[in-house]
PLY file of the C-alpha trace (Angstrom):
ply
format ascii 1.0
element vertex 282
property float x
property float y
property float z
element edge 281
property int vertex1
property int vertex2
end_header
-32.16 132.39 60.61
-34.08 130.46 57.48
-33.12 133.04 55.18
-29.31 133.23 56.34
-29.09 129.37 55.63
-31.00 129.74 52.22
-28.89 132.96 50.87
-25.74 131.16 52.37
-25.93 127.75 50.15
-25.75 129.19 46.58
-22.81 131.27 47.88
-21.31 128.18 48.79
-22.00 126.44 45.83
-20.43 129.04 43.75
-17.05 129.20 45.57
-17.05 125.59 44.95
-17.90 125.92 41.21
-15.46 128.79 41.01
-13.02 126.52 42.89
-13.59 123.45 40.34
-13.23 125.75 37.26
-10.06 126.72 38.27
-8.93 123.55 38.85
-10.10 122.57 35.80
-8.45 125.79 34.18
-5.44 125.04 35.85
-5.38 121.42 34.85
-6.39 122.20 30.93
-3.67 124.51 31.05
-1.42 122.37 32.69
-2.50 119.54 29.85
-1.80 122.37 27.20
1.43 122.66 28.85
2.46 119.17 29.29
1.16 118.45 25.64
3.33 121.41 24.38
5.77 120.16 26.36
5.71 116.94 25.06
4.50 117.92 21.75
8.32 119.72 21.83
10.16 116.55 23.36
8.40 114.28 20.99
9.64 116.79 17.93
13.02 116.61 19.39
12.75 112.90 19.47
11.50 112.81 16.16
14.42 115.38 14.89
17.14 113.29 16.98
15.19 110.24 15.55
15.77 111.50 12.00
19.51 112.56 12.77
19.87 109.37 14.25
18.51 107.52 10.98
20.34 109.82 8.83
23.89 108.78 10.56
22.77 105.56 10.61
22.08 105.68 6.70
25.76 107.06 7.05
27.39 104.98 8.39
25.61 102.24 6.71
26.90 104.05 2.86
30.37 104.25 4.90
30.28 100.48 6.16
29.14 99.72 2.48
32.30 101.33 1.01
34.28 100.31 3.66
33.04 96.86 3.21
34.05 96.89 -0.79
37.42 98.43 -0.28
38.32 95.78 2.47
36.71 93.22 -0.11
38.97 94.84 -3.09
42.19 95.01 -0.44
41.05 91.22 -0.08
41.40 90.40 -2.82
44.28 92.45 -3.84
46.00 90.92 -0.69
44.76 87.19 -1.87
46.24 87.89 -5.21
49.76 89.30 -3.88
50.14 86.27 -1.84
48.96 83.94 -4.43
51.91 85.74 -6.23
54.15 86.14 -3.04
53.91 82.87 -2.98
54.35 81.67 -6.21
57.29 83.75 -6.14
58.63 82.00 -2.65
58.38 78.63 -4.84
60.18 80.01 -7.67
63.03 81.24 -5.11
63.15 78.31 -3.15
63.45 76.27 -6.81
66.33 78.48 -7.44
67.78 78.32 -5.01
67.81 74.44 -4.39
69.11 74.45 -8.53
71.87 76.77 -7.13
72.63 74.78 -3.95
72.82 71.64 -6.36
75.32 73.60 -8.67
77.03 74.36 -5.69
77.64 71.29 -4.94
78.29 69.66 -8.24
80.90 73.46 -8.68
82.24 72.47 -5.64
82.91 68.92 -5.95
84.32 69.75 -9.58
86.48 72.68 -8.23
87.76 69.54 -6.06
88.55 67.72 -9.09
90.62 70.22 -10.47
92.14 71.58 -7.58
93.23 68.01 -7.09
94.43 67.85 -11.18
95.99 70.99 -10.95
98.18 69.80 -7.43
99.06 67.02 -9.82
100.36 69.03 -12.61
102.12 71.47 -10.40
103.78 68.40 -8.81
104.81 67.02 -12.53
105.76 70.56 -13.61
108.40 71.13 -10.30
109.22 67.64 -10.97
109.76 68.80 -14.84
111.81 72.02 -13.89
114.27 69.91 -11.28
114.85 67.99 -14.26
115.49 71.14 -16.60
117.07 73.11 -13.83
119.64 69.59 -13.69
119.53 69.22 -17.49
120.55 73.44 -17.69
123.18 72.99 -15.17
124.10 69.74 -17.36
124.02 71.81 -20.47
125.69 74.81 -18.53
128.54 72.36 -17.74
128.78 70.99 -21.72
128.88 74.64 -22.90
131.74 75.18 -20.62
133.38 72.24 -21.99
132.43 72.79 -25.51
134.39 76.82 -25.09
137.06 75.18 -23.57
137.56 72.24 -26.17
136.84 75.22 -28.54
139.56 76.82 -27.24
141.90 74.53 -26.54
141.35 73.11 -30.48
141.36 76.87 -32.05
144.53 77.22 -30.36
145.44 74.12 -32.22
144.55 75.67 -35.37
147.80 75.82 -37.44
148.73 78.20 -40.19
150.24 77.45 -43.24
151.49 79.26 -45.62
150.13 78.46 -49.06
151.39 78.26 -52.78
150.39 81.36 -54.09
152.85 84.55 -52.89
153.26 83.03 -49.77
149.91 84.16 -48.37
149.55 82.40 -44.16
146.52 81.56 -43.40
144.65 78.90 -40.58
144.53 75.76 -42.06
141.75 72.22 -40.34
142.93 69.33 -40.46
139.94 67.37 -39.48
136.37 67.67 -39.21
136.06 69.24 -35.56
138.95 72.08 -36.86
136.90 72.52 -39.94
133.69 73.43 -37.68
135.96 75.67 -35.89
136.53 77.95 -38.77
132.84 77.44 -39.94
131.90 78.81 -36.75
134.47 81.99 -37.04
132.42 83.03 -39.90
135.33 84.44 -41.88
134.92 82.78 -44.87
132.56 79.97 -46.57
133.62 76.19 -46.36
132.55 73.66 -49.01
133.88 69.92 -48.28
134.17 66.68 -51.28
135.59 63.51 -51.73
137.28 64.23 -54.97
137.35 60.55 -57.46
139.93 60.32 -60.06
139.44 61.33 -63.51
135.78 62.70 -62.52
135.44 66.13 -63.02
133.33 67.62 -59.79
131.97 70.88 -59.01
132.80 72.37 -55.51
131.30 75.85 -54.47
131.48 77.76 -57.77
134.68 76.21 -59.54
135.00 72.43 -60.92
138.09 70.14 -59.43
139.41 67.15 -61.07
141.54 64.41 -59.71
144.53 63.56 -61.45
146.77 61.45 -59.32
146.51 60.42 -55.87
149.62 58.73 -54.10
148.53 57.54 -50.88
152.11 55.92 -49.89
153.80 59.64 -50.03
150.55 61.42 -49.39
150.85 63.45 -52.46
148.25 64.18 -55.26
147.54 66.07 -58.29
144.47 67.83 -59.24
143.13 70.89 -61.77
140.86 73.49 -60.94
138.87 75.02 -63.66
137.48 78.66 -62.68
136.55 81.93 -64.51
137.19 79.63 -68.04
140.69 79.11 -66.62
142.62 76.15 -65.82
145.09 75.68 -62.36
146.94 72.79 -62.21
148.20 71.85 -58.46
151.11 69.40 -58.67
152.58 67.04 -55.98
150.76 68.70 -53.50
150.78 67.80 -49.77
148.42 67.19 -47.12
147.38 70.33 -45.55
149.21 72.25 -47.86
146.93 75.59 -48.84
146.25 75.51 -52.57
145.56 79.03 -53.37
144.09 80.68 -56.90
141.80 83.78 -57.39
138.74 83.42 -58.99
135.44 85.74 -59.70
135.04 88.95 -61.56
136.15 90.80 -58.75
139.24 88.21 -58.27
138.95 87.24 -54.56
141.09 84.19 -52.94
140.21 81.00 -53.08
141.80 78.05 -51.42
141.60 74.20 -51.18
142.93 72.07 -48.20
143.32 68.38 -48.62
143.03 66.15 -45.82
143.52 63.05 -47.03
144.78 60.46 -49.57
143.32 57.11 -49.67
144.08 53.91 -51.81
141.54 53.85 -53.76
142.75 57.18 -55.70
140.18 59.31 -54.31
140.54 63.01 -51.88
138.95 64.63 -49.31
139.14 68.30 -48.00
137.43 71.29 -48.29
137.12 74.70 -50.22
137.16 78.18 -48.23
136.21 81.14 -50.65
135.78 84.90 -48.77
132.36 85.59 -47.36
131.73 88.12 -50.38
132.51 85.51 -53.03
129.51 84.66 -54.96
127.94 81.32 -54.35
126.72 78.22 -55.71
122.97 78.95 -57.19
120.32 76.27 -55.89
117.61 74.84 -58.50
114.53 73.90 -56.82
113.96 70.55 -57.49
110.20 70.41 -60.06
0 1
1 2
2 3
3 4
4 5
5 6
6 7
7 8
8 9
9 10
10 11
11 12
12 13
13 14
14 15
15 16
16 17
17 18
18 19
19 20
20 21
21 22
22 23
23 24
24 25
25 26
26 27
27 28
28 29
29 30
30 31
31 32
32 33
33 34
34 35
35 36
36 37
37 38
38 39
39 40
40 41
41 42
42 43
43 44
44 45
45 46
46 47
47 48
48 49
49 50
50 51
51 52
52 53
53 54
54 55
55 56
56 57
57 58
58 59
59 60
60 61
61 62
62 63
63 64
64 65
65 66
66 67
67 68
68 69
69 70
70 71
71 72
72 73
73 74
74 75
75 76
76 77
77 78
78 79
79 80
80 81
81 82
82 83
83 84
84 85
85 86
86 87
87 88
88 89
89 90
90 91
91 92
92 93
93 94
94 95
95 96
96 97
97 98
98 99
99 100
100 101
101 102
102 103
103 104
104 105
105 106
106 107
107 108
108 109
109 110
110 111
111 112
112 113
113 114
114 115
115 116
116 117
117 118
118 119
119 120
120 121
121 122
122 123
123 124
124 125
125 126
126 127
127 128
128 129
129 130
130 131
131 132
132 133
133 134
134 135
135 136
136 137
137 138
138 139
139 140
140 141
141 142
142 143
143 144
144 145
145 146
146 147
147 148
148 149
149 150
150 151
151 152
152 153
153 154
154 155
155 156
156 157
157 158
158 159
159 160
160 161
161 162
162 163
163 164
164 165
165 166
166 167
167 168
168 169
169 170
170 171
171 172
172 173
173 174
174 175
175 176
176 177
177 178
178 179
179 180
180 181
181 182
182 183
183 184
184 185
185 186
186 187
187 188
188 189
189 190
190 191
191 192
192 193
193 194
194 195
195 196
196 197
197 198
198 199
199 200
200 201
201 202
202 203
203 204
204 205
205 206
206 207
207 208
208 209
209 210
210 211
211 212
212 213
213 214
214 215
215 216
216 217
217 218
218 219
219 220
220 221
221 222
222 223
223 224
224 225
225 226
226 227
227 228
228 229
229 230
230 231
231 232
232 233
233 234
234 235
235 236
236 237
237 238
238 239
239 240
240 241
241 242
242 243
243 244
244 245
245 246
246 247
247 248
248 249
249 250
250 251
251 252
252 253
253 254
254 255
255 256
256 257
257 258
258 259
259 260
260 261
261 262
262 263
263 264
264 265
265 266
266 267
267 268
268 269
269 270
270 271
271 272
272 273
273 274
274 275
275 276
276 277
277 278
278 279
279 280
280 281
């Protein structure tokens, strides 16, 4: 029963020998495995460590840039509205320059709005009194036609002393500027002075008696380097003579005889007759 015991121990020994050096198998392997295993995670941290410093490096470049453009849109944005506003200060100048030309425009447009009420008011004022001085004027004409009329139909004709010829005769001043006004013929008045040779129109008259008790004179007229003497004539009485290269009729019509041997009247020559020639005074 010794021997059993003694034989029995080493065996027992061994199993427990065998039994730590698989436990301590089991645990080196289990070490290997948990250092592989952690060798691995620790690679993986390292790897996402390096990603993670690599987007960080990234993102710091991208918050670099990001940082100069929003400092460059800073200061683009500083200088707009430094010139926004400089702007806003120049508009709100012009306009106050424009609000105070409004003002002064519109207090001058005033002004003349008022000066031109006034003028309009003088200018209807002014054409009441035209439109009255017209209708005045309208009413003169009338009269002046009908004085016209009624005196041209006072117009007398006489016969004269050459052949007989009849022709309208004025015995005054407002007859004389009816005939002027026919246009027939041209009219040349004179006061005619005894003994003074005078030139009328285009012939010369002279004077030679005047008798204002009968109303009866004398004169001569020279023409064409002829002479026509006109005896005892009467007031009113045509005196009648041809005259010009192409002889056309002439005629003289005294008015009146005063005391103081002198003549007035007028000559009528035909609107084709030639006429006196003017000198320009030097």
């Amino acid at each position: 029963m010794a021997e059993e015991m003694v034989e029995e121990t080493p065996r027992t020994y061994s199993g427990a020998l065998l039994a730590a050096i698989a436990v301590a198998i089991l645990l080196g392997l289990g070490g290997i495995i948990w250092s592989a295993t952690l060798s691995s995670k620790m690679a993986g941290q390292q790897q996402a460590l390096a990603d993670a410093t690599a987007q960080n490096t990234k993102l710091a470049a991208s918050l670099q840039d990001t940082d100069a453009r929003l400092n460059v849109a800073t200061d683009t944005l500083k200088t707009s509205l430094g010139v926004t506003q400089k702007q806003l200060d120049t508009r709100a100048a012009a306009l106050q320059v424009r609000a105070v030309r409004g003002e002064q425009t519109t207090a001058r447009l005033a002004t003349e709005q008022q000066q031109t009420a006034g003028q309009v008011a003088a200018v209807s004022s002014a054409v009441t009194d035209v439109q009255t001085d017209v209708g005045g004027v309208k009413t003169d004409v009338a009269k002046t036609k009908n004085d016209l009329a009624e005196t041209n139909n006072q117009l007398t004709s006489m016969k004269g002393d050459l052949n007989g010829h009849s022709t309208l005769i004025a015995r005054n001043g407002a007859e004389l500027e009816i005939l002027k006004h026919k246009g027939d013929r041209n009219y040349y008045q004179f006061t005619l002075v005894r003994g003074v040779k005078q030139e009328v129109g285009t012939v010369s008259l002279v004077l030679n008696r005047a008798d204002s008790k009968r109303s009866k004179y004398t004169l001569t007229v020279l023409s064409d380097d002829r002479q026509y003497q006109k005896k005892d004539k009467s007031l009113n009485e045509p005196l009648q003579f041809y005259s010009g290269k192409d002889p056309m009729l002439f005629e003289i019509v005294v008015n009146n005889v005063s005391a103081k041997n002198t003549v007035t009247g007028y000559l009528s020559s035909p609107k084709g007759a030639p006429v006196p020639v003017v000198i320009a005074a030097r």
